[in-house]
N, C-alpha and C positions, 0 to 999 in steps of 0.2 A: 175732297175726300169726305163722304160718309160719315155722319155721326156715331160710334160705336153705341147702341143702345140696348142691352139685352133684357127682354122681359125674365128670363127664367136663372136660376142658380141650382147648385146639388152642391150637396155634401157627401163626399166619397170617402169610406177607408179605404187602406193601403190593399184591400182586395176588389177594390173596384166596386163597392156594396153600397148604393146609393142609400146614405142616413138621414137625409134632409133633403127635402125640395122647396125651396123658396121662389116667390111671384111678387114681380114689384106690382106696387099697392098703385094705381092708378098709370096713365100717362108720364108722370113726371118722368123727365129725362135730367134733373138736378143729381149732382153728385152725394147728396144725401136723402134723397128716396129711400122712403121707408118697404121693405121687404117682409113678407106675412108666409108664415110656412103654408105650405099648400095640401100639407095632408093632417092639418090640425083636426079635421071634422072625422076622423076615423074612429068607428065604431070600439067599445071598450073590447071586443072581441081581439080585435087585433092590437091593442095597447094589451092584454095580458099574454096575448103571445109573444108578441116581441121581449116583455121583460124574461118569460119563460128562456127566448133564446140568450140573453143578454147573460142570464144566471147559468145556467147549466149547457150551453155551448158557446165554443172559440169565435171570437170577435169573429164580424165578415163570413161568418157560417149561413150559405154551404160553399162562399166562393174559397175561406179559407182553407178549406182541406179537401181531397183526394173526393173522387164518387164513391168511394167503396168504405166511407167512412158512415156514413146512415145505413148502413144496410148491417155494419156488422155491430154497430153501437146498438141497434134494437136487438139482436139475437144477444149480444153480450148484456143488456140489459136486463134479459128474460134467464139469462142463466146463474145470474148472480141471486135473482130473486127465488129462484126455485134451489140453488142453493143455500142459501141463508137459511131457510125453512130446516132443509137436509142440518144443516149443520148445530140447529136447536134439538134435533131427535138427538144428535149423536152426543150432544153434550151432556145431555143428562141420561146417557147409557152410560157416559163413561166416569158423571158421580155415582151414579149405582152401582157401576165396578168397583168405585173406589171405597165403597162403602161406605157415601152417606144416607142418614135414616137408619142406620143398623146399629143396632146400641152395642153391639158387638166389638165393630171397628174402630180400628186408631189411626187418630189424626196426624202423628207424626209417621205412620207408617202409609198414609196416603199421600202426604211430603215426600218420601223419599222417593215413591215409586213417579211421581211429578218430576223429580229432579230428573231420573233414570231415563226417563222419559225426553225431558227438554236436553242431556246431554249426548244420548243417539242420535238426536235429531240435529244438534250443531255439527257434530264429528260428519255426520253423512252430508250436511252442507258444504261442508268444506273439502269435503270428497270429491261429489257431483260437480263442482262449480269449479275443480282444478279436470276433471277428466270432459269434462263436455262442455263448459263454459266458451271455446273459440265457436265451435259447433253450432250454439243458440242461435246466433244472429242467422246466417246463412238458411238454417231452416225454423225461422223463428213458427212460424206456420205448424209443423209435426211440436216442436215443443209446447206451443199453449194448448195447443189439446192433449201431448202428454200432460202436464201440469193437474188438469182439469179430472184427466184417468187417475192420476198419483193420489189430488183431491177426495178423490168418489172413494178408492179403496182405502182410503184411511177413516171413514166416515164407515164403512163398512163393517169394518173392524169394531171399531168405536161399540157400533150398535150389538157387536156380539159379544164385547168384553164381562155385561155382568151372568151370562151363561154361562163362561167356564171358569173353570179351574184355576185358584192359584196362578200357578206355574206359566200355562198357557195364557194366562190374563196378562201375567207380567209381559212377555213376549207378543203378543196381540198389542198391548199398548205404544211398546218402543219402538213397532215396526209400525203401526201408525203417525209415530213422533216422525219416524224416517222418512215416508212415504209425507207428509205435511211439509215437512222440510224443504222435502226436492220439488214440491210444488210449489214453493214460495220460491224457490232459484229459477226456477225454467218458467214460471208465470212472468215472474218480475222482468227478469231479462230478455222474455220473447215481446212483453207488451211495451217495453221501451224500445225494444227495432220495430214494433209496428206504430208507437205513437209516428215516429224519426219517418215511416211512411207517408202516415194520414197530412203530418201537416207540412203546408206550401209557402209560407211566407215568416219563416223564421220563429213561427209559433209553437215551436215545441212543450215550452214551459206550460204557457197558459192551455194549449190542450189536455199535456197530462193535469194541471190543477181543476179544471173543467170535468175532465173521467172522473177525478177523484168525486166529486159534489155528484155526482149521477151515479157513482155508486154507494154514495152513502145515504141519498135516495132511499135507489132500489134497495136498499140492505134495511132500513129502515120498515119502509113498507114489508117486504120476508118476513122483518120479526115481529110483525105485528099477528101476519098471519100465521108464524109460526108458534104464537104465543096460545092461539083459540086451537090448533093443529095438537098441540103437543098437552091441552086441556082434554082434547078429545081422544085422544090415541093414548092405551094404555099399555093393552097386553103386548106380549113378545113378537106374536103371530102380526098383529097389526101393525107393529112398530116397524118392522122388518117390510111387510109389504107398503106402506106407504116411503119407507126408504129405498127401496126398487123403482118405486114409481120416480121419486124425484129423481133418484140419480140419473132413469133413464130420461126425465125432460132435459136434467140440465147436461149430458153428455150430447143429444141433439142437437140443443142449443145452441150449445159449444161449439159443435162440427157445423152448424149450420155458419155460423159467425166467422170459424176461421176459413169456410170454402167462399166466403165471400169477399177475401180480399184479393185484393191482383198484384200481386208486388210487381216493385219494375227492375230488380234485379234477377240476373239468370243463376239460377244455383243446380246443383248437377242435375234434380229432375230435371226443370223446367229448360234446361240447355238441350237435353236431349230429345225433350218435343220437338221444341224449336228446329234441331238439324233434323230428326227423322221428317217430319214434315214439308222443311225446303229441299231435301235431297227427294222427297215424291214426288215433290209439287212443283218446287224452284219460288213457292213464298212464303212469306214470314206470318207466325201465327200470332194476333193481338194477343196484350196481355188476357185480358176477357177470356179468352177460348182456350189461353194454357191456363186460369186460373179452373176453367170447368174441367181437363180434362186430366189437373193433375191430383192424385194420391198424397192421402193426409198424412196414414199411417204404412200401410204396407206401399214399397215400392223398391221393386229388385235392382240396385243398381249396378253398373256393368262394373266388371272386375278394371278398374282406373282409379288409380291413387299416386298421391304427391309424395315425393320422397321428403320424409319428416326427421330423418337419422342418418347417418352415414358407418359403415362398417371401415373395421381398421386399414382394410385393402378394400378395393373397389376397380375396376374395368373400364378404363375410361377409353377409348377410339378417338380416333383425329377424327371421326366425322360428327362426333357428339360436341367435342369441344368446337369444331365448325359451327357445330345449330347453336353453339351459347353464343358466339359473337353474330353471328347473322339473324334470330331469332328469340335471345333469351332463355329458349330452353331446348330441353330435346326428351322426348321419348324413349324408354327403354322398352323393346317388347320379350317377353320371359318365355314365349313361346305358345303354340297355339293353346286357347281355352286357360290357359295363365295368369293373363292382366296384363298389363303395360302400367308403369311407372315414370310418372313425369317429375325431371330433374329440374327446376329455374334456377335462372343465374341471376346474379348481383345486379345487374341491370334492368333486370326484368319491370316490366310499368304494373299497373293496378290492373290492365286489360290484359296481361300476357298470360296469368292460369289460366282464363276463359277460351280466350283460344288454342292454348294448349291441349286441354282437357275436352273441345268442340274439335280438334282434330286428332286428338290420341279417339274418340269416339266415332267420327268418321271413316275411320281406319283406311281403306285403299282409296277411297274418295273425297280424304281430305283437301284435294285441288279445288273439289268444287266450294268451298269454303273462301272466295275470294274476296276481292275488296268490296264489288258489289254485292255482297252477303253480309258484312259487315256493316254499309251504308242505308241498307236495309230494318238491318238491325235497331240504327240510330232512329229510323223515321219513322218507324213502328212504337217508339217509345220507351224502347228497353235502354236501361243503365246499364255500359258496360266498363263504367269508371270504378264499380264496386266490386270485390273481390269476391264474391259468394260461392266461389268450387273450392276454397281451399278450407277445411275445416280442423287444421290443426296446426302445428307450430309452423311455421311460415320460413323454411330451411330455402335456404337461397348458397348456389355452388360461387367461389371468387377463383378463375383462376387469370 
């Protein structure tokens, strides 16, 4: 047998990311030959990259997370930065409203309207995050670029508070507080189902602590430029137009960043590409191609809803209570151009809304929705272990 003698060694993280390559130092075949890394002589160009990736991206990057993760970290990049800036004009609009500089104004009366302020904006958090909080995850995608609109028109506001009135200043301000609010609940909550996206290897932590350091980065840089921005720009007129301009980079941005991700769950858009498509076509469309072809903001969806409540009497057929033991659910249809309503039952799996909701959608050609439509589904890459049609309380029938 063969002397086992290998010239070469690597050093791998658990993504498969070769860290080290080492080359034994000569001939010797002795069990303590000495080993000499082999990419010692690499240019400082590439030792300040590498610490670059070490600090501000997730270990094993780009093996550690998702393709769609570079592409939307440079647009989220660019919109935090051109935000930041936005968000220095609006600050010192809204001490001007409050009347600092004006030997006029009192300071305990800029306190209260601060409190009045931070207290609409809690109540309305707690509002938003009981009525659409199930909803976030499922279309986390329409939520961070609402977040981002909710963002802009508080900053808007902001900018017009030392023009008006009393009265209308008070109310310009709270509903900015409110509008800040809901964009700290739908920001936050949409970018934690997209970290739970980006990363593959149990890295969740360390990537959100990684976004944090790259935005405080780019937040940094902003205020720097926002600092010579806001030296230069004085009057109303200007003020107001350079806040048009930023809003519109970073709504761009914004949109540019979240149309670049491809989630791999099916949520009621992206289900109904998915089947219009295989019932044209008879194939399954990559994530890629439903993430281009689907709608941020506007998008009609078909009259299909999960039953969330139950009335005191209710209609129940021996053939419905059939489809709960044979299929976990059944469809109610209300009549032509009405909707249909899908009932699940106690048994129901993680995968039964999706096919429910892909055959209440199918309507008379729900057969063609068969096992090989669903194995399909698997090989193409789509999740169908996650529940993303169902967007509110999660009512399951026991009979």
């Amino acid at each position: 047998m063969a002397q086992f003698n290998p010239q070469n060694v690597s050093v791998e993280d658990k993504s498969g990311n070769c860290v080290r390559l080492y080359q034994k130092d000569g001939d010797d075949d002795d069990n303590d030959a000495l080993w000499q890394v082999v990419d010692r002589g690499k240019p400082v160009s590439n030792y300040a990259k590498n610490v670059f990736l070490d600090i501000f991206l997730p270990a094993g990057y780009p093996h550690s997370v998702t393709l769609d993760y570079k592409p939307y970290q440079i647009y989220d990049s660019l919109q935090a930065f051109s935000s930041s800036i936005a968000g220095m004009l609006s600050n010192r609009a809204v001490l001007q409203g409050m009347g600092v500089g004006d030997a006029g104004s009192s300071a305990t009366g800029a306190v209260l309207l601060s409190v009045l302020q931070d207290c609409t904006g809690r109540l309305a958090t707690i509002l938003f995050a009981h009525r659409f909080g199930q909803a976030i995850e499922p279309e986390c995608k329409f939520y961070r670029f609402a977040a981002d609109l909710f963002n802009d028109a508080a900053l808007l506001l902001d900018v017009l508070t030392p023009v008006l009135p009393t009265k209308p200043k008070i109310m310009a301000l709270c509903a900015a507080g409110i509008l800040r609010s809901l964009c700290g609940v739908a920001a936050g909550a949409a970018k934690a189902s997209l970290s739970a996206h980006f990363a593959k290897n149990g890295n969740l932590a360390e990537l959100n602590a990684k976004d944090g350091s790259q935005e405080t980065v780019i937040t940094l840089m902003g205020m720097l430029a926002g600092t010579l921005l806001v030296r230069m720009v004085e009057g109303r007129k200007a003020v107001l137009c350079w806040m048009l301009i930023l809003v519109g980079i970073h709504l761009w941005t914004n949109y540019q960043a979240v149309r670049s991700v491809q989630m791999r769950t099916l949520n009621r858009q992206r289900a109904t590409i998915v089947v219009d498509e295989y019932l044209k076509t008879d194939a399954i469309r990559r994530r890629d191609e439903v993430a281009q072809g689907e709608s941020i903001l506007f998008w009609k969806a078909p009259l299909i809803s999960f039953c969330e409540a139950f009335p005191r009497t209710m209609n129940l057929s021996a053939s419905d209570l059939g489809c709960l033991r044979d299929k976990n659910y059944f469809i109610r249809r209300h009549g032509v151009g009405t909707g249909k309503t899908i009932v699940m039952g106690k048994e129901a799996t993680s995968e039964d809304p999706l096919r429910a909701y892909m055959e209440a959608y199918a309507n008379n050609r729900s057969d063609a929705l068969d096992d090989k439509f669903w194995d399909a589904l698997r090989s193409a890459g789509w999740d169908l272990e996650a529940d993303a049609v169902e967007t509110g309380p999660s009512i399951r029938l026991v009979v």
